[in-house]
N, C-alpha and C positions, 0 to 999 in steps of 0.2 A: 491554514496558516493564521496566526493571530495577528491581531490588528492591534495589537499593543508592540509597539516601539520607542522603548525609551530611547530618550537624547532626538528626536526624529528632528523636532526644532530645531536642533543645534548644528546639524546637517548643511551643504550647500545643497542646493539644487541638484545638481549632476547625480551626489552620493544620493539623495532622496532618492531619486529617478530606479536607481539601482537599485535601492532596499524595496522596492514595489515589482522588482521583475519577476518575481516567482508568484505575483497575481496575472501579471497582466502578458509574460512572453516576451519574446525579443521583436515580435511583429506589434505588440501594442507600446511598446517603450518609445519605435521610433516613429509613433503618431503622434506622440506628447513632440516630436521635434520637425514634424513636417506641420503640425496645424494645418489652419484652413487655405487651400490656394484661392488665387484670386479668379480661377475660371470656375469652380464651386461656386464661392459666394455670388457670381454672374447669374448662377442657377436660381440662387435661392432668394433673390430677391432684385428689383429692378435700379439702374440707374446707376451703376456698382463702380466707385472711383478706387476705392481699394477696403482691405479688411481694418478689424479696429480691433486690438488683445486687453483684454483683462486681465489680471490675476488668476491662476489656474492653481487651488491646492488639493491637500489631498488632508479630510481630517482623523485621525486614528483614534485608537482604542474604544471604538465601536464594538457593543455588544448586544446584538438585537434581536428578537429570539432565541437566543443561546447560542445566534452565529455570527462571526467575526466579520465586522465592514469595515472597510476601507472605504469612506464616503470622500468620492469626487465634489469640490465645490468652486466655483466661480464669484468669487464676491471683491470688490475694493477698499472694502471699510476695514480699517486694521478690526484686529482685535474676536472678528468673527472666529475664526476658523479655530485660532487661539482657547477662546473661548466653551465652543462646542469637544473639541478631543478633550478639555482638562476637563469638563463634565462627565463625558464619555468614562474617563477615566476613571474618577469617581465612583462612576453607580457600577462599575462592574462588582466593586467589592460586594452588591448586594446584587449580582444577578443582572444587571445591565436596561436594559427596557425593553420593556414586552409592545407589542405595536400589531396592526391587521388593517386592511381596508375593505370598504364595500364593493361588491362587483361594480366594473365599467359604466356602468348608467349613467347616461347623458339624457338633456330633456332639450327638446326644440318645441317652439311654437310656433302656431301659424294662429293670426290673429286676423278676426271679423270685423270691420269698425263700425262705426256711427249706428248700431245691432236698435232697431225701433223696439222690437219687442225679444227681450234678451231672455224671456224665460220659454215662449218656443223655440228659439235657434237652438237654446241648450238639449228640448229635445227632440227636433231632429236632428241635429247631431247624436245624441246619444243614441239614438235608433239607429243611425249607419256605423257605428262604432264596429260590426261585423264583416260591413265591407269595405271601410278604412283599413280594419288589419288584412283582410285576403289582400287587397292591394297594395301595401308595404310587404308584402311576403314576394322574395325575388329581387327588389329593389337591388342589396349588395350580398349577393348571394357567397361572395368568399366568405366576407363576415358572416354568416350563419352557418357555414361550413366550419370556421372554427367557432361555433358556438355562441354566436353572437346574433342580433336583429333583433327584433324588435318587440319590446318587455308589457307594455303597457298603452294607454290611449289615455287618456283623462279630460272630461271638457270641464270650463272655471268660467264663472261672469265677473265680468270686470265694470269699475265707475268708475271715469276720472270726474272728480268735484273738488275744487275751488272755490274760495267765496270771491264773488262778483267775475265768477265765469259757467261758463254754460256748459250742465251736466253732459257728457258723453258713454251711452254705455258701449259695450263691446265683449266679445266671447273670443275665448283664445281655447286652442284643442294642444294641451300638451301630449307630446309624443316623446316616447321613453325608451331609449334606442340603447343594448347592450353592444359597447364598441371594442369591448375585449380590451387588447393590450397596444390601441390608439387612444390619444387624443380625445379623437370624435367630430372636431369642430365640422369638417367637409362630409363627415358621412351621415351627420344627420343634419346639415344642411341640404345635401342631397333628398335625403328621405321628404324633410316637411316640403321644400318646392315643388318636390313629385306631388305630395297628396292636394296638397292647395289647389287646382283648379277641381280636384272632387269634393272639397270640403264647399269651394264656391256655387258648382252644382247643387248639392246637399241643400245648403241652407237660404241660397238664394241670394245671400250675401254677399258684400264685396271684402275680397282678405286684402292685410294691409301686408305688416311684415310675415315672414316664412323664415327664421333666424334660430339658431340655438340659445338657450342660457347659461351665462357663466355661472350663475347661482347654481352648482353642479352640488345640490344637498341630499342626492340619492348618491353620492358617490365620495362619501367621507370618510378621512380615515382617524384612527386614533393612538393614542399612546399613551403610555402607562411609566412611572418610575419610584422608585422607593428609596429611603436614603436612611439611614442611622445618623445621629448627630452626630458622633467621631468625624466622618466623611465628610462633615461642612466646616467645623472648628477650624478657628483662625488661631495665630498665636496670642490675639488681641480680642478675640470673643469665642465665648464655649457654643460648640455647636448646635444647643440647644434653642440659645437666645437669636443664633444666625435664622438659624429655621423658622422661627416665630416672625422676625422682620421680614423675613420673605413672604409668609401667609400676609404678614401686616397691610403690605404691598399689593398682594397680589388682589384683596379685599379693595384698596383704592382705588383700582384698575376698575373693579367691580361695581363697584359707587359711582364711579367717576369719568365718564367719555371721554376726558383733554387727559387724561392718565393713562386712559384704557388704549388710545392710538396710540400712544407711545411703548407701549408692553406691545403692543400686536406687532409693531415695526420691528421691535427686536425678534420676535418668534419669527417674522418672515425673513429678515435679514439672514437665518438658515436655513427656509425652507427656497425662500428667492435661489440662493446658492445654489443648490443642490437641481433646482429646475434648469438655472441656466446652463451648468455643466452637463447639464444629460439632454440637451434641447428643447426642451421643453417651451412652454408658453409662459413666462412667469406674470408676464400683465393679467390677462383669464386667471389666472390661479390666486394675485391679489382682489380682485376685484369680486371673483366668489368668495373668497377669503372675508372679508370686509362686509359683504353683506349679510356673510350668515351670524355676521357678531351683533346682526340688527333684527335679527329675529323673534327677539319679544318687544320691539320696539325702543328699546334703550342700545347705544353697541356697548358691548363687553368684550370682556379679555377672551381669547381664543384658549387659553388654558385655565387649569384650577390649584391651589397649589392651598394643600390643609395639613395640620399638625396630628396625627393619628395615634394613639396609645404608644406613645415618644415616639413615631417615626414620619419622617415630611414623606406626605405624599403628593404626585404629579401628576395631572393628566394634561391632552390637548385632545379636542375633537374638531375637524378640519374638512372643507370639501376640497379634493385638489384631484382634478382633472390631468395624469400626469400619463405621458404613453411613451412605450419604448418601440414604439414604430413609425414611417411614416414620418413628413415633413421635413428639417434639416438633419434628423438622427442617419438616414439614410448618406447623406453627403458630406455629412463632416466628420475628418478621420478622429480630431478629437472628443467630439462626442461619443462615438462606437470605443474608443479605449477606453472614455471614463467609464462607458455603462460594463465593460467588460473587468474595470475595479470594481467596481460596484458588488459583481455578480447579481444581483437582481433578475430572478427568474420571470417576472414580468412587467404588468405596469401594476396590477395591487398593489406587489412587494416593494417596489420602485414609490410607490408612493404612501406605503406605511414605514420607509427607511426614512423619508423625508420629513412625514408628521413627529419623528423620531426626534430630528436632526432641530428641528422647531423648537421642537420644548426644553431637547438639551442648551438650545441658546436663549430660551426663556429662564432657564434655569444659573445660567450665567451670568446674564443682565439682572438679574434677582439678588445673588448674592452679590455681587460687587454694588449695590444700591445696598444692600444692606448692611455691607461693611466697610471697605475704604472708599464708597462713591464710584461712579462708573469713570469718573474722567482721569481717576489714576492710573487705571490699567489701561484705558483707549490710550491714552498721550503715552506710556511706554509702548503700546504696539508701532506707535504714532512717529515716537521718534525717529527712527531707521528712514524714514522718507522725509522727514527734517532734516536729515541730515544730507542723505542725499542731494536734496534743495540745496542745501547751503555748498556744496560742491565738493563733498567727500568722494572718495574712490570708495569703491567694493574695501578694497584692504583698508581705508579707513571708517568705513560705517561705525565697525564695531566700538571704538574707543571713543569716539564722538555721541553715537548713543548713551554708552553707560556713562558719559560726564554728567548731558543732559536728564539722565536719571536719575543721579545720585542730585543734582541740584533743583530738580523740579521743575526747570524752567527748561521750556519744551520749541522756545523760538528760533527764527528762523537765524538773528542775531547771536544770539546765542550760541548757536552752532556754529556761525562764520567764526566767533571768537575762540571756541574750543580749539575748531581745525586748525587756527591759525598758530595758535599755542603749538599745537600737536606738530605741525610742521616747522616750525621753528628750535625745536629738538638737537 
């Protein structure tokens, strides 16, 4: 079934709901309307006075590997979702975006401290590296039943130095845990606390933390997109000149840290989405996110965006930690509908749709910077909850919107004054 639906915007909610039922079934339709009860969320987390709803959309004309998605996403900021499908829409004309991620590898540490002499602890530690792995074998043996446990051992010397504070060295043993199509955070929490009182035997040493890292950079995915300038042209610039402002851009990001946050906010602002709707951990995922753009010591843009023998090309490369198992996916009915729009065969896939969904809203915040500025397209997404505010009905949004549209002025005044016109008719 294709994920291209024209008019799908134009739709209420209800008729949306319908035009999805031949993904999701009659039994996944009526989880978009039961959401999460409130003896669930008792489960899943402590102190539970009641649940809180976001925005729940769905963005179309996804084409990602050559297969049609229907990408679930959770976000409040107008303009996102908006955004990503009218990209979407775009690059199918050339084929849609190609995308893959690395296997599940997750990395946990167990760290040594105040290490006197850091270059034997390193090797005997690396001399018991043989019976570190015999003793992580069995840990979570479901996990290696589907293929998973444990990838690698690695030891690192570490200095903390400061000026006018007092060197500390320390040894950390990273351990490399294949966690298939979880998460990971508890199963290689698990693993490093298991090994930690043999790593303290081992080296004599006293360990401090036994924790995972969210700097998850064995486990990144990536995305690819290609565009012709026809597909950018505005009525107000040739697509050529669009493409080059974008590269322009995308180079400042590059240059420039106080530019570069603010591009990476946008790429996360659909990759954030896309985590929250399928349950995911979106804080872990920004925070390795963010690090790895600090990786040659300057942060940089998460994507690249270059002008090619006339055709804009696009990439993102990303660590995202993303599982379609485990933790609230299990208890919340609407997370199990979204994953089951989604179709996503596991969490790879689940987290190469997402590196996807990133760069197509990289690529939207791109062009609207490059042509009518971003604040005209946000403040018309904008408006419909101005209006709102101002105390339109459902049957009056619409007309109070497009006032505030056609005159620019996006206030909350503003709309009291349309409505009041309007209802005085």
């Amino acid at each position: 079934m294709s994920s291209r639906i024209p008019g799908f915007y134009k739709l209420p909610p209800s008729e949306r709901l319908k035009r999805l039922e031949g993904h999701l079934g009659t039994e996944g339709i009526a989880s978009y309307d039961d959401g999460l009860s409130l003896e669930a969320a008792d489960l899943m987390v402590e102190n539970v006075i009641s649940t809180f709803s976001l925005p729940c959309a769905a963005a179309v004309n996804f084409l990602i590997n050559g297969v049609e998605r229907i990408v679930p996403m959770v976000v409040e900021e107008p303009s996102v979702v908006a955004a990503v499908s009218n990209m979407a829409r775009l690059a199918r004309a050339t084929g849609g975006f190609r995308a893959e991620s690395d296997p599940a590898h997750m990395i946990g540490q167990i760290q040594l401290m105040e290490v006197v002499d850091p270059d034997a602890t390193v090797g005997r530690l690396t001399e018991a590296l043989p019976r570190l792995r015999a003793e992580a074998q069995g840990v979570h043996p479901r996990l290696e039943a589907r293929g998973g446990g444990l990838v690698e051992l690695e030891v690192r010397s570490l200095c903390y130095r400061e000026p006018d504070r007092e060197e500390e060295h320390m040894v950390v043993l990273h351990v490399v845990l294949d966690v298939v199509d979880a998460m990971g955070a508890n199963m290689i929490n698990t693993l490093v606390e298991h090994l930690a009182p043999t790593v303290e035997a081992i080296t004599g040493e006293t360990v401090g933390l036994r924790i995972l890292s969210n700097l998850a950079d064995r486990r990144c995915s990536r995305a690819q997109v290609v565009l012709d300038p026809e597909q950018l042209a505005t009525d107000e610039m040739e697509g050529q000149q669009v493409a080059e402002r974008i590269t322009a851009a995308w180079r400042f990001a590059w240059a420039d840290p106080y530019r570069a946050a603010t591009h990476n906010k946008g790429v996360m602002n659909g990759i954030d989405a896309v985590a929250i709707a399928t349950g995911n951990d979106w804080r872990a995922i920004e925070a390795g996110a963010h690090a790895f753009c600090c990786r040659d010591g300057q942060y940089r843009p998460l994507t690249r965006w270059e002008w090619i023998e006339g055709r804009l090309h696009g990439s993102i490369e990303v660590p995202l930690q993303f599982g379609t198992v485990g933790g609230p996916i299990r208890v919340h009915p609407t997370v199990q509908a979204n994953l089951r729009l989604l179709g996503a065969s596991g969490a790879q896939e689940l987290a190469a749709i997402a590196a996807a969904v990133g760069l197509a809203q990289n690529l939207g915040a791109l062009k609207a910077l490059a042509t009518e500025g971003i604040q005209c397209g946000h403040m018309r997404m904008h408006a419909r909850t101005v209006a709102a505010t101002a105390g339109a009905t459902p049957t009056e949004v619409g007309e109070v919107t497009l006032e505030l549209v056609r005159a620019r002025d996006f206030s909350v005044e503003r709309a009291r004054a349309v409505l009041a016109e309007l209802r005085s008719r």
